[in-house]
C-alpha positions in Angstrom: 33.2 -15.9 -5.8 32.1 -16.9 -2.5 29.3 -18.7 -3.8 28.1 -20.4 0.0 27.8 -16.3 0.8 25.7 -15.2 -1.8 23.1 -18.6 -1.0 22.8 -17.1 2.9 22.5 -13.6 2.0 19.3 -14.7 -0.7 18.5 -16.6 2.2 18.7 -14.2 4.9 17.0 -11.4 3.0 13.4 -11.6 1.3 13.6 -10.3 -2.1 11.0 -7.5 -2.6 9.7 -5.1 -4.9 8.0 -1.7 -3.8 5.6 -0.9 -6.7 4.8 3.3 -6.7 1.6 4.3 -9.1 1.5 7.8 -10.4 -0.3 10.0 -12.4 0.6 13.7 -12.8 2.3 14.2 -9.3 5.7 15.0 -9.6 6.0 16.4 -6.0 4.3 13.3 -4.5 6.7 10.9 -6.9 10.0 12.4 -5.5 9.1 12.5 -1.8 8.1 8.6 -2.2 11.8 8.1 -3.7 13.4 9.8 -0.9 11.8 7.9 1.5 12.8 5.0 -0.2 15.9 6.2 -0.8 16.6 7.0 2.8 16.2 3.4 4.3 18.8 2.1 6.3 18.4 -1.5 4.5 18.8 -1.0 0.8 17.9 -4.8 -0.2 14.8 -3.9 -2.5 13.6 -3.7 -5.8 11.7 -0.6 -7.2 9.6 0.0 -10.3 7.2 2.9 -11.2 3.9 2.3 -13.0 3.5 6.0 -14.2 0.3 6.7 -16.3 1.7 8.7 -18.9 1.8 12.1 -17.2 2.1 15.2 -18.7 3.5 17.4 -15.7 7.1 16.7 -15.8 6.2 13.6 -12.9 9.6 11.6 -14.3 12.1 14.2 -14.1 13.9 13.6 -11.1 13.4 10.1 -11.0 17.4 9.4 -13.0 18.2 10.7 -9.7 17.5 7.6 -7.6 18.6 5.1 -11.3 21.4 4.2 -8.6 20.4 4.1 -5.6 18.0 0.5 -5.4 18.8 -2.6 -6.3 16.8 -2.0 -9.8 14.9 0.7 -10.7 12.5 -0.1 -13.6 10.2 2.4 -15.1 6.8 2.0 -17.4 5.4 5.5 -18.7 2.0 4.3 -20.7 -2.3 5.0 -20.4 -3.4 2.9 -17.8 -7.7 2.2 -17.3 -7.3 2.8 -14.0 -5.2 2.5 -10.9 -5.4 -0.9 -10.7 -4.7 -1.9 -14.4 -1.8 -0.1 -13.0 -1.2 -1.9 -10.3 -1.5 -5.2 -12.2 1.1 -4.5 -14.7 3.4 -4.3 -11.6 2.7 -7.6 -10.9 3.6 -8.8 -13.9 6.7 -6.9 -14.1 8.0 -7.9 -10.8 10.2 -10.9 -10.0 10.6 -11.2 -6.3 8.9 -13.5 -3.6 7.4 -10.1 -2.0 5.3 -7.2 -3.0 4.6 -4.2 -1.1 2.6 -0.7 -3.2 2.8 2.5 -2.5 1.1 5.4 -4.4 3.1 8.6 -5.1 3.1 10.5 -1.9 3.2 7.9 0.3 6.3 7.2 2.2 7.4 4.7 5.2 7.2 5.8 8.6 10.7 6.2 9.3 13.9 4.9 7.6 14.0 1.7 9.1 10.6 0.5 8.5 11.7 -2.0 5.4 14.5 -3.0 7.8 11.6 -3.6 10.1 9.8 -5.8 7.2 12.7 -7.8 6.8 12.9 -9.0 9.9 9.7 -9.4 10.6 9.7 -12.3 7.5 12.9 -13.7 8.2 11.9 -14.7 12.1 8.9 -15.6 10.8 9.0 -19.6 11.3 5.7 -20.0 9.8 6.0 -18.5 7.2 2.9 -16.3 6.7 1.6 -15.2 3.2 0.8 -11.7 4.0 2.4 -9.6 6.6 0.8 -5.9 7.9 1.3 -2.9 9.9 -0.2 -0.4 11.2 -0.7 3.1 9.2 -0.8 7.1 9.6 -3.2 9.1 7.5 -1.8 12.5 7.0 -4.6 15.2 6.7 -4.0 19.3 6.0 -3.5 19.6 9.6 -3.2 16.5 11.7 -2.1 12.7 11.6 -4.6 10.4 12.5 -2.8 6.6 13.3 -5.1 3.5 12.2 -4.6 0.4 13.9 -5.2 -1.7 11.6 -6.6 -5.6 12.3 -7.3 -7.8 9.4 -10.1 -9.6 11.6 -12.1 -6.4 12.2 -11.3 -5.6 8.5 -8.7 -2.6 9.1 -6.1 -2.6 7.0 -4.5 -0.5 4.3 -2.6 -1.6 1.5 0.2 0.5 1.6 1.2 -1.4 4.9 1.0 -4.6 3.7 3.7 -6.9 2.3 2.6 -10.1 0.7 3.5 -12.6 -1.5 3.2 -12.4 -5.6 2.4 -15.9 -5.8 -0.8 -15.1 -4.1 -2.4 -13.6 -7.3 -0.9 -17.1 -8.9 -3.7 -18.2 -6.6 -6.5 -16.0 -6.7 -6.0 -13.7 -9.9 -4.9 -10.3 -10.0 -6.9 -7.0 -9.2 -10.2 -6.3 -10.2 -9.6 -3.5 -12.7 -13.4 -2.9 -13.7 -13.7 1.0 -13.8 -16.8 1.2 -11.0 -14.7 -0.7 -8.7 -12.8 1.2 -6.5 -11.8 -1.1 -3.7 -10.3 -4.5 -5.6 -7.5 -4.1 -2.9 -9.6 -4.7 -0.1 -11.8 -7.4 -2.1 -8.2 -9.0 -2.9 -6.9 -9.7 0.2 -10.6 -10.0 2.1 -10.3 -13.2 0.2 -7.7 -14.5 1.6 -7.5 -16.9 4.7 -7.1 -14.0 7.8 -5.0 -17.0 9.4 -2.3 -16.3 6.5 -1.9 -12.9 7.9 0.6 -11.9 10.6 0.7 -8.2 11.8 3.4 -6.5 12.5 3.4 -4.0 15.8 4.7 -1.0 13.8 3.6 2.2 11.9 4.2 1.2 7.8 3.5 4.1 6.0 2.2 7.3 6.2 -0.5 8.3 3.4 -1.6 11.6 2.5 -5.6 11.7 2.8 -7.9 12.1 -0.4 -7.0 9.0 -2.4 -9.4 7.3 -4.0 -9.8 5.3 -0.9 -11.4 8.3 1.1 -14.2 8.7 -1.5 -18.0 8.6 0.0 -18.1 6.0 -3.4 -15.2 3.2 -2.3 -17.1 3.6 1.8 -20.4 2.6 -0.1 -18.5 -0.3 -2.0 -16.9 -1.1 1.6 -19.7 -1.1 3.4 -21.9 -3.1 0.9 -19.2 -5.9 0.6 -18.9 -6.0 4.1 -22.9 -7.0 4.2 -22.3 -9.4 1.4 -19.6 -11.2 3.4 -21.6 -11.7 6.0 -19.7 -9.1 8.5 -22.4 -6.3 9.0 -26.5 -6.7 8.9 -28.7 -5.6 6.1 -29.7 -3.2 9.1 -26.9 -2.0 10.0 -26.1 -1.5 6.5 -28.7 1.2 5.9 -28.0 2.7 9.3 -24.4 3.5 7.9 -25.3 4.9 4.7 -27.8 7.1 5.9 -25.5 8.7 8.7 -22.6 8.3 7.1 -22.4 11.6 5.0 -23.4 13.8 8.4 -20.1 11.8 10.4 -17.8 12.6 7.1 -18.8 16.2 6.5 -18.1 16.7 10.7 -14.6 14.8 10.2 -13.9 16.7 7.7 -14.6 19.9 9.3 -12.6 18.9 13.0 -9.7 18.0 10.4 -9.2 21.5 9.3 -8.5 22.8 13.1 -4.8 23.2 13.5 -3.4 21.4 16.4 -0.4 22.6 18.4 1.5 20.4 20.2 1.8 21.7 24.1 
């Protein structure tokens, strides 16, 4: 064994895991693995935190036992997703972390290629490393470009290093609290951060995320770090549900490309 080899390749090539959550969605599960399964550069780690569904979500999953580096699997109750999340974390190994919930899939097959490299030229070495993301609706995408210093950003694009919860502990998993992901890494430095100019993942719309509850928990920490007035506050939550139900409307009109 060529053992100067296998120190450059370790070297060359950040270890990562891509942690999927699911909960009764056995469609959503297998078209995550097949994005996964279709990138170019195969030099991740997978495991599935699956909250002990009832709907068959596992079965196809032996079909992709070969296809990563290591697939592992844990089928129990969770309290919520992020009690989900967090035993990811612990069961993960590798420098990087990157989540995805069932559904979700990369933009294209050579976005973790695209990841990769991004960290390896990365002479500085940041701690957290982000991209840009499409939200899928019934009838449109709509691209976000995301910017950690105007506070757009979306966890599924964003790659960032375990030892970080070493740091600052691991997700909030109180049950009112729907946005620990964006309190987690709002904590951080934005200076650790470095974006990368690319489309991550696509994510279907109607998560947890999109809930008039997690904008009111956005919003209000927002105002308590000091980014929004108390004014402008109550401005938002008072027009707020008019601009959402008018979204939501517009995003039912079919669009044809011309």
């Amino acid at each position: 064994m060529d053992t100067n080899n296998d120190s450059n390749e370790f070297a060359c090539h950040p270890t990562i895991t891509i942690i999927v959550v699911v909960k009764n969605n056995k469609i959503g599960l297998r078209k995550t693995l097949l994005s996964l399964s279709d990138q170019s550069l195969q030099k991740f780690n997978v495991i599935i935190i699956d909250g002990q569904s009832t709907d068959g979500t596992l079965d196809y999953v032996s079909e992709y036992i070969d296809t990563f580096q290591s697939l592992k699997i844990i089928s129990e109750p969770d309290r919520n997703v992020y009690h989900a999340m967090n035993k990811g974390v612990n069961l993960s190994n590798d420098q990087f972390l990157i989540f995805l919930n069932s559904g979700d899939i990369f933009f294209s097959n050579e976005t973790y290629n695209i990841i990769s490299l991004a960290i390896i030229n990365d002479n500085s070495h940041h701690d957290v490393y982000y991209g840009n993301s499409v939200i899928r609706f019934p009838y449109c995408d709509e691209f976000r470009d995301c910017d950690i210093f105007s506070n757009r950003f979306i966890h599924q694009s964003i790659v960032y290093k375990r030892s970080l919860h070493s740091l600052h502990g691991l997700y909030i998993d109180s049950p009112p609290l729907t946005i620990s992901d964006y309190i987690f890494f709002k904590n951080l430095n934005p200076l650790s951060f470095k974006k990368i100019n690319e489309a991550i993942s696509i994510n279907e719309s109607g998560g947890i995320s999109d809930s008039i509850k997690s904008f009111r928990q956005f919003i209000f920490f927002n105002y308590l770090y000091g980014d929004i007035s108390f004014y402008r506050m109550l401005c938002i939550f008072t027009l707020h549900p008019f601009y959402n139900t008018a979204k939501q409307i517009l995003s039912r009109i079919p669009k044809w490309n011309h």
